[in-house]
C-alpha positions in Angstrom: 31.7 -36.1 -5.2 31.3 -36.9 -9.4 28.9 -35.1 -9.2 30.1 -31.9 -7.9 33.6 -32.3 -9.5 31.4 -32.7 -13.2 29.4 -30.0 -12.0 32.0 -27.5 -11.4 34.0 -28.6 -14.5 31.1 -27.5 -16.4 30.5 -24.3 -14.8 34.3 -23.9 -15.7 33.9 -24.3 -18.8 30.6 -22.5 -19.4 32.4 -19.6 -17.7 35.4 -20.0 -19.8 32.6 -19.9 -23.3 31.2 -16.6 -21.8 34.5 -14.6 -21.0 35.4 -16.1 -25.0 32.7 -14.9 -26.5 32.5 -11.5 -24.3 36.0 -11.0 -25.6 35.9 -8.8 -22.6 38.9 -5.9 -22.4 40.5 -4.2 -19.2 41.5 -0.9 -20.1 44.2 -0.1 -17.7 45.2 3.6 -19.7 44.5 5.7 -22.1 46.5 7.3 -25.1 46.5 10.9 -25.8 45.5 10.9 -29.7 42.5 10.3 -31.5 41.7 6.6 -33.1 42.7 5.9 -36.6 39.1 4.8 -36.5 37.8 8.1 -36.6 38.3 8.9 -40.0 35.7 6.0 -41.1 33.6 5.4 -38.4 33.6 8.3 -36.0 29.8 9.7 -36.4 28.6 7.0 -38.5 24.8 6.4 -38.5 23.3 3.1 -38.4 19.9 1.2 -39.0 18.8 -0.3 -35.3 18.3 -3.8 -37.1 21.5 -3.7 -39.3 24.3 -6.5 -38.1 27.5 -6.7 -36.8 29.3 -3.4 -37.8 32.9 -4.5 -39.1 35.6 -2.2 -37.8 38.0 -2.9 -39.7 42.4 -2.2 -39.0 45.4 -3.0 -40.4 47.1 -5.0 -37.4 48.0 -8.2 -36.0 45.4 -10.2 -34.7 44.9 -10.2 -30.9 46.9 -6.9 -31.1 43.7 -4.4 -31.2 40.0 -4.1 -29.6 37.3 -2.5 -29.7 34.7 -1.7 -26.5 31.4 -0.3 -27.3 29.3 1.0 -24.8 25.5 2.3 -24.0 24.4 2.5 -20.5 25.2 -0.2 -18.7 25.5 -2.3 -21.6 29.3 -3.2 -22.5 30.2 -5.1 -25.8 34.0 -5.6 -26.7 35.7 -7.4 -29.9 39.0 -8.6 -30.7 41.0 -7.7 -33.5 40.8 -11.5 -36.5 41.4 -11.2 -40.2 42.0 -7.7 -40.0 38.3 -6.6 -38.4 36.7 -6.2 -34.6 33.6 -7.7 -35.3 31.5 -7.4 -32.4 29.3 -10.9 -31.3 25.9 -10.7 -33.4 23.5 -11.2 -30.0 25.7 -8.7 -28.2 25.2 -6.5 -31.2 21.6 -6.5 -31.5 21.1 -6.4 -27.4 23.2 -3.2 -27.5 21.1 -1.3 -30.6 18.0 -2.0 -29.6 19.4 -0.3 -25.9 20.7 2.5 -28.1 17.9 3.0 -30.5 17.8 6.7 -30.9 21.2 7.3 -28.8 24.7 7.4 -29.2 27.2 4.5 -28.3 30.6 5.1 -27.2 33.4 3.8 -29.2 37.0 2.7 -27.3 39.4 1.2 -29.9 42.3 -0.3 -28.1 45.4 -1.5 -28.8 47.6 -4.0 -26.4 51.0 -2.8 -25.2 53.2 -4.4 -22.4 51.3 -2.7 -19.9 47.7 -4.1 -20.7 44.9 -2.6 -23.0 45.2 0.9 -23.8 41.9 3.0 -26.0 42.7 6.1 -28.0 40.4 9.0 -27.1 37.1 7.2 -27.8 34.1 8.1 -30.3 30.8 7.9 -31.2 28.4 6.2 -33.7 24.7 6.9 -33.7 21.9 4.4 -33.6 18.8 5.8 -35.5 15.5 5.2 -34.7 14.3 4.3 -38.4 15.0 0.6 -39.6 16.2 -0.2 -42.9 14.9 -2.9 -44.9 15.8 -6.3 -44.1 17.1 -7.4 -47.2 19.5 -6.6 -50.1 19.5 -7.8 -53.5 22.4 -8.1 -55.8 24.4 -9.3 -59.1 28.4 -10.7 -58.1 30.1 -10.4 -60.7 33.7 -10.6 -61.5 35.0 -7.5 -62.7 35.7 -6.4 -66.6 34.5 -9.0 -69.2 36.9 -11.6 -68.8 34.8 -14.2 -66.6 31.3 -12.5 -67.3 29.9 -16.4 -67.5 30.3 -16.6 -63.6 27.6 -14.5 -62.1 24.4 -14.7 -60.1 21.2 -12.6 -58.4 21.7 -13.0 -54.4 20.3 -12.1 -51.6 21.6 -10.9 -48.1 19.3 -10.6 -44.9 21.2 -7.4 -43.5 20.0 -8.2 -40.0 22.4 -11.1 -39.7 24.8 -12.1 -42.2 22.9 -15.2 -44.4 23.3 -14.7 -47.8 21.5 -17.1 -50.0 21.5 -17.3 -54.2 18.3 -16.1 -56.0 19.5 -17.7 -59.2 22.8 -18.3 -60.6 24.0 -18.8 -63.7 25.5 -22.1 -63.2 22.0 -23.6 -63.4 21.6 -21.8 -66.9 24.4 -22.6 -69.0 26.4 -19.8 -67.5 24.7 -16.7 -69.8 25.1 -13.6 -68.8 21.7 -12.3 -66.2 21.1 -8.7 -65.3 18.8 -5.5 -64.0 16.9 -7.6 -61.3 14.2 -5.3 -60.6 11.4 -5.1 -57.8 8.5 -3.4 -57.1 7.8 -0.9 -54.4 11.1 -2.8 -52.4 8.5 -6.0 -52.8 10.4 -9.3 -52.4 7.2 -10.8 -54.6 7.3 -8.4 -57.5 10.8 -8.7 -59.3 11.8 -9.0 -63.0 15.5 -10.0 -64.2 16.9 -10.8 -67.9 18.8 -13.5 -69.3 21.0 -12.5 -72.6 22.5 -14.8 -74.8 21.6 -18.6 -74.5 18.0 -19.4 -73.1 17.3 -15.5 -73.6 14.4 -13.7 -72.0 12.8 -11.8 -68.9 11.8 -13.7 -66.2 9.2 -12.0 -64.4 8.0 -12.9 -60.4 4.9 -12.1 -59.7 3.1 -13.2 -56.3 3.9 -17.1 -57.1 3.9 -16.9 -60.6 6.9 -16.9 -62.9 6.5 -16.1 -66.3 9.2 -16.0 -69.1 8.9 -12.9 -71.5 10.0 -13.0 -75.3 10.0 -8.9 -74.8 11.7 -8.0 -78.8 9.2 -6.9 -80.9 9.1 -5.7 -84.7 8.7 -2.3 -83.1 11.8 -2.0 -80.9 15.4 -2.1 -81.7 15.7 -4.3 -78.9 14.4 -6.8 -76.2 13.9 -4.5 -73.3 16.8 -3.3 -70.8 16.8 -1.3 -67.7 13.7 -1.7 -65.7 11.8 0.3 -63.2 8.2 -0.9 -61.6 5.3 1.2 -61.5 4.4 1.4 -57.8 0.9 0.0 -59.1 2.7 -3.0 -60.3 0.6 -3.2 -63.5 3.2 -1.3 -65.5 7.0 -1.4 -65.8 8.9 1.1 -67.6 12.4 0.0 -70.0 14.3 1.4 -72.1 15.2 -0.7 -75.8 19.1 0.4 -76.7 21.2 -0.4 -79.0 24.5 -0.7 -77.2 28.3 -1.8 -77.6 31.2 -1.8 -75.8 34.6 0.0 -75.9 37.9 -0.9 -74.6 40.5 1.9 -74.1 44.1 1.6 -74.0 45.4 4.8 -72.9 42.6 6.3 -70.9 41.2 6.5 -66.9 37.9 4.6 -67.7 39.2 1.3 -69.0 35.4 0.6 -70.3 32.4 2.5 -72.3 29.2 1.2 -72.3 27.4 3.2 -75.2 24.4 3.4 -77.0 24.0 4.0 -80.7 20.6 4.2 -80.1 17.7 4.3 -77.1 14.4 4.5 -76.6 11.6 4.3 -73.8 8.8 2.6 -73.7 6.2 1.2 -70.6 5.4 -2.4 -71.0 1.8 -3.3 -69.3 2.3 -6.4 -67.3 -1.6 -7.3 -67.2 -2.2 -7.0 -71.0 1.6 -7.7 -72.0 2.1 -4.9 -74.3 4.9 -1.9 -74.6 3.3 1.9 -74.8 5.0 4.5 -75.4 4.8 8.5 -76.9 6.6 10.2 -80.4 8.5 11.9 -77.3 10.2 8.6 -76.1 10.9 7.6 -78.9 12.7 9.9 -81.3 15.4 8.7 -83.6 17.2 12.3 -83.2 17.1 11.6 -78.9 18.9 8.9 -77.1 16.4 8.2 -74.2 17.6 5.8 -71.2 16.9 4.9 -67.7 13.4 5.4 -66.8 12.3 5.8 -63.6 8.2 6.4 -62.0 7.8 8.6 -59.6 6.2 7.2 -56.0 2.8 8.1 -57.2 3.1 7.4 -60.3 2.1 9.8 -62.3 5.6 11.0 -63.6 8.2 9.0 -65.6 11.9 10.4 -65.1 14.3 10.0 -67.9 17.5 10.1 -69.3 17.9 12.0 -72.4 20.8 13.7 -74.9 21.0 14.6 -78.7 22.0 12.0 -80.7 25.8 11.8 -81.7 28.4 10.3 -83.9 29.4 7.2 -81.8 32.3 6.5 -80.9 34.2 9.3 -82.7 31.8 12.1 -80.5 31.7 9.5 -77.4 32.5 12.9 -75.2 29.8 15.2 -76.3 27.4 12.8 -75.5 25.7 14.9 -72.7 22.5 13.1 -71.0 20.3 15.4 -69.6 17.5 14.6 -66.5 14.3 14.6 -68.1 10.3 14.1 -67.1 6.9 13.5 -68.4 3.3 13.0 -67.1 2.1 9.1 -67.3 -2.0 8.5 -66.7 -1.9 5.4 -65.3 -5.9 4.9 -66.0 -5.4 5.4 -69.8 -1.4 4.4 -70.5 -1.2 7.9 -72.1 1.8 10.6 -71.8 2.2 14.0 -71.7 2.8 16.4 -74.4 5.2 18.2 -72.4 8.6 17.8 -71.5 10.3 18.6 -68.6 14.5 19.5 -69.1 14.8 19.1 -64.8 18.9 19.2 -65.3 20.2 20.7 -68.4 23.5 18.5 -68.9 24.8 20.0 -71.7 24.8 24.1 -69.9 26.2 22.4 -66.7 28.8 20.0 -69.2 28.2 16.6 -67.1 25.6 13.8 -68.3 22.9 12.7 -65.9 22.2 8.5 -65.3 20.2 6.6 -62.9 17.6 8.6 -61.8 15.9 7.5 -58.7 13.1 9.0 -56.7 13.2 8.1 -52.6 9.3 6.3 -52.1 8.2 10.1 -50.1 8.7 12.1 -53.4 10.8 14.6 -52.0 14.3 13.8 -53.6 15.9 12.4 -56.9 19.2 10.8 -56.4 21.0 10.5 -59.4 24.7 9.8 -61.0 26.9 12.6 -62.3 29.8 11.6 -64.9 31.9 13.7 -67.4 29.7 12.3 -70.6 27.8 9.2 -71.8 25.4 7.0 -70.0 27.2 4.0 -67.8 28.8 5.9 -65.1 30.0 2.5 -63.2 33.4 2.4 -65.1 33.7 6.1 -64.8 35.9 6.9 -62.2 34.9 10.5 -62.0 31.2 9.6 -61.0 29.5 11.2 -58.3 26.3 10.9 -56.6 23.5 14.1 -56.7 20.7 15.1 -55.4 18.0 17.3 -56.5 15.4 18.5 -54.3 12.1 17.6 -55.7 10.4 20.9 -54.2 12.1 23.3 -55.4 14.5 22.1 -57.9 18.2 22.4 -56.6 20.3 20.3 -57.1 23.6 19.7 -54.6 26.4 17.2 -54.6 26.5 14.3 -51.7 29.9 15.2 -50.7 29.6 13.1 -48.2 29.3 10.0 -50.0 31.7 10.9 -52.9 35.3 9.6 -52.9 38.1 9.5 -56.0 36.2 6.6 -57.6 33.0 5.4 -58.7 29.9 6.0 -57.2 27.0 4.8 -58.9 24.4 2.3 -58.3 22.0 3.5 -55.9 18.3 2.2 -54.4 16.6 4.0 -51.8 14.7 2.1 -48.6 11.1 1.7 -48.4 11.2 4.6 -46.0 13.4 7.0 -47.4 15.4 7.3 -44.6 18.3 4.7 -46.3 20.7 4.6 -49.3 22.2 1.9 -50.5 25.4 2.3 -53.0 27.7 0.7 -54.9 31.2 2.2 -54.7 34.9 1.4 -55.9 36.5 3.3 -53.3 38.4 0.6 -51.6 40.8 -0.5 -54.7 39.8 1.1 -57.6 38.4 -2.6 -59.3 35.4 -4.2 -57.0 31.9 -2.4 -56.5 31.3 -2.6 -52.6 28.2 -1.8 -51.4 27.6 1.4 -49.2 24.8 2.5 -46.2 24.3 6.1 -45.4 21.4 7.4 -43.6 19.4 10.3 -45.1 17.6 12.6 -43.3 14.0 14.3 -44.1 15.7 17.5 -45.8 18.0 15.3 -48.0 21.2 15.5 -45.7 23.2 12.7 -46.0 25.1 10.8 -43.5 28.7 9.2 -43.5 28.4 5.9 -45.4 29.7 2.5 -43.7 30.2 -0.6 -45.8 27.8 -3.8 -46.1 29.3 -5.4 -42.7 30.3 -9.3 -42.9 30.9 -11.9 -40.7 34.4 -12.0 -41.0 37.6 -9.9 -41.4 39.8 -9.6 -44.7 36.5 -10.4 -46.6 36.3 -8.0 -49.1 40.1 -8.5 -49.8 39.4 -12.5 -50.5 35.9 -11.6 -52.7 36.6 -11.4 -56.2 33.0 -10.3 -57.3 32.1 -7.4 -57.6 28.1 -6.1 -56.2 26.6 -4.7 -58.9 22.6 -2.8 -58.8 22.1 -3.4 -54.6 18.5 -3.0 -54.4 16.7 -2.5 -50.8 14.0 -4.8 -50.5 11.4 -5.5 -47.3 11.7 -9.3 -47.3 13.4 -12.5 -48.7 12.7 -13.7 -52.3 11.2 -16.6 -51.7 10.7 -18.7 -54.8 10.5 -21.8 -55.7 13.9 -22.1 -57.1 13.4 -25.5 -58.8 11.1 -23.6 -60.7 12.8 -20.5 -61.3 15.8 -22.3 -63.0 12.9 -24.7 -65.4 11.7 -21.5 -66.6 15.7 -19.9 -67.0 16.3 -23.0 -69.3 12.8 -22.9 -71.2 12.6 -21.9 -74.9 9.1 -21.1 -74.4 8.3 -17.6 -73.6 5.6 -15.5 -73.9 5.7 -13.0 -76.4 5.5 -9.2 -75.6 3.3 -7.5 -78.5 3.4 -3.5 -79.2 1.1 -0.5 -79.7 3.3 1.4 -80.9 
């Protein structure tokens, strides 16, 4: 008799877990108007091994649902924290189903009658993963708290997020432009300014501290970019300060008085470079190899009076032949987007790992789009050489930020869209001819996140894996004063 009463009470209850976590919905009727839904998520493409899409509503909880459904396979979510956030098992059961299909989207609301969906929707599972992890700077926004930051690390297939390094465990300097190779979790570079300065660099198991000013360059080297080798690493060396506007839409400038590139050689720890990377009349900036190699993209405009000729400052998308055999450069240069014709200035070039595309940023002038609020995203066809805006992903903010997946099939995107303040970071698929998708935001495990974070995302890179360093380590060599000094042929 205990043992049947004990038995059924736990069937009860295991019963009770499954209809709880099924979140299951009746729909008893339907409404004769689309979803409010629609707008953000209707025709959304997603990665097969990406987690828990957040669809996210302005209502009381309990009040709205969600049912998704593939086949016989029928997940449902209620409305907490402002987001139906589907269970992650359920999630993954019903992609993997879906993988190449569309799912059916039924966004309910409850009235005194029962459940009730809007006319549902659809949302498209590719067949082509993304990689498995993202890599990023949080950061509070402005200058004001710049001594709280950190490098993390999200796995996107679930929602762990674990710390890389952060600056609490290095006297709270300021560290920037992680870096990796090829989307390789082993190969990764990021700098610390100020106290303890330097570049730490991760290679394999080895982590190595870089004194990289020389007598040579105006500067300890800035925005990185691997060669897909992983023997060479292009920078720029600027000269750079910062404006604060009172009465203007871009509250910040980030500017250069002067810029240069150069290519550092990891194996023989020197900086290369050519008379046509290094001109005092040119500002040069933001280097980026091409997926063979053999090219090195570049930012580059006519030097001008800073700050009185801020505006005119027009950078324009640049390229030249690298030899990766002999560290030598061409004698020619390439103009690819002539900035100062088409009166917009070119920044973050970035070439997609097939070779086919160049995504890029597109502001008014100058050369740190990320606190320009009229910066776009681009895209120039590497085959022919048109260019086109990415409409698509584009809002009345900033877009900016952007690192491709080991594929080429995935963008990831920082964006201000949502408030005008915080970076958020942004998926779209792209296909093989460089059509873009409808972009969905980094999901998280629960509702009304993004309202309570207070850090902005800053450089997302795609990457295939976790970092997975010793971190004991890492921070010893973030607090050393002895660094290995970067020498020059220049």
């Amino acid at each position: 008799m205990m043992k049947s009463l004990l038995y059924s009470l736990c069937l009860g209850v295991t019963m009770w877990c499954l209809v709880s976590c099924n979140q299951e919905l009746n729909i008893v009727g339907r409404l004769e108007k689309a979803s409010p839904l629609v707008e953000e998520y209707a025709d959304v493409q997603l990665p097969p091994n990406i987690a828990s899409l957040n669809f996210l509503v302005k209502a009381t909880d309990g009040q709205e649902g969600i049912v998704l459904t593939f086949g016989d396979i029928r997940l449902s979510a209620i409305c907490k924290d402002g987001a139906m956030i589907p269970e992650l098992d359920g999630w993954k059961a019903l992609l993997a189903n879906a993988k190449g299909n569309k799912i059916q989207v039924e966004h309910c609301v409850l009235t005194s009658e029962g459940w009730k969906a809007y006319q549902p929707f659809e949302i498209e599972v590719m067949q082509e993963e993304i990689d498995s992890y993202l890599a990023y700077r949080l950061i509070p926004p402005g200058y004001e708290m710049w001594n709280e930051m950190g490098i993390y690390q999200r796995n996107l297939e679930n929602f762990e997020e674990t710390t890389i390094l952060n600056n609490t465990n290095s006297d709270r300097n300021c560290m920037n432009c992680h870096s990796f190779c090829m989307q390789n979790p082993e190969q990764m570079q990021l700098h610390l300014r100020a106290k303890h300065a330097g570049t730490l660099l991760i290679n394999g198991g080895t982590i190595t501290k870089l004194d990289t000013k020389t007598e040579q360059t105006i500067s300890a080297l800035v925005y990185p970019y691997w060669h897909p080798s992983g023997k060479y690493i292009a920078y720029s060396v600027n000269d750079t300060k910062q404006l604060f506007h009172t009465h203007h839409q871009n509250r910040i400038e980030v500017m250069d008085l002067a810029s240069d590139v150069v290519v550092y050689d990891v194996e023989k720890n020197e900086v290369v470079t050519a008379p046509q990377l290094f001109n005092k009349e040119v500002f040069e900036t933001f280097p980026s190899f091409s997926p063979d190699g053999k090219t090195l993209y570049y930012c580059a405009s006519h030097q001008q009076k800073i700050p009185d000729d801020l505006e005119k400052l027009k950078y324009h998308l640049c390229a030249i032949s690298f030899d990766p055999e002999t560290r030598t450069f061409g004698d020619k240069v390439d103009t690819l987007y002539h900035a100062e014709r088409m009166d917009k200035s070119v920044s973050f070039p970035r070439v997609s790992p097939d070779g086919k595309h160049l995504m890029f940023t597109l502001a008014d002038y100058a050369t740190f789009p990320i606190w320009h609020q009229e910066a776009d995203l681009w895209m120039m066809d590497l085959q022919d050489g048109s260019t086109f805006a990415l409409d698509a992903l584009n809002s009345q903010s900033v877009e900016s930020y952007h690192s491709w997946s080991s594929n080429s099939r995935w963008v990831v995107f920082s964006s201000r869209r949502m408030d005008g303040l915080y970076t958020r970071p942004y998926i779209v698929y792209v296909s093989a001819d460089g059509t873009v998708g409808k972009p969905f935001l980094l999901p998280q495990s629960k509702g009304g996140f993004y309202e309570k974070c207070m850090n902005s995302y800053n450089i997302p890179e795609l990457i295939k894996g976790k970092v997975d360093v010793n971190r004991h380590e890492l921070i010893q060599q973030a607090l050393s004063e002895e660094k290995k000094q970067v020498t020059s042929r220049i």
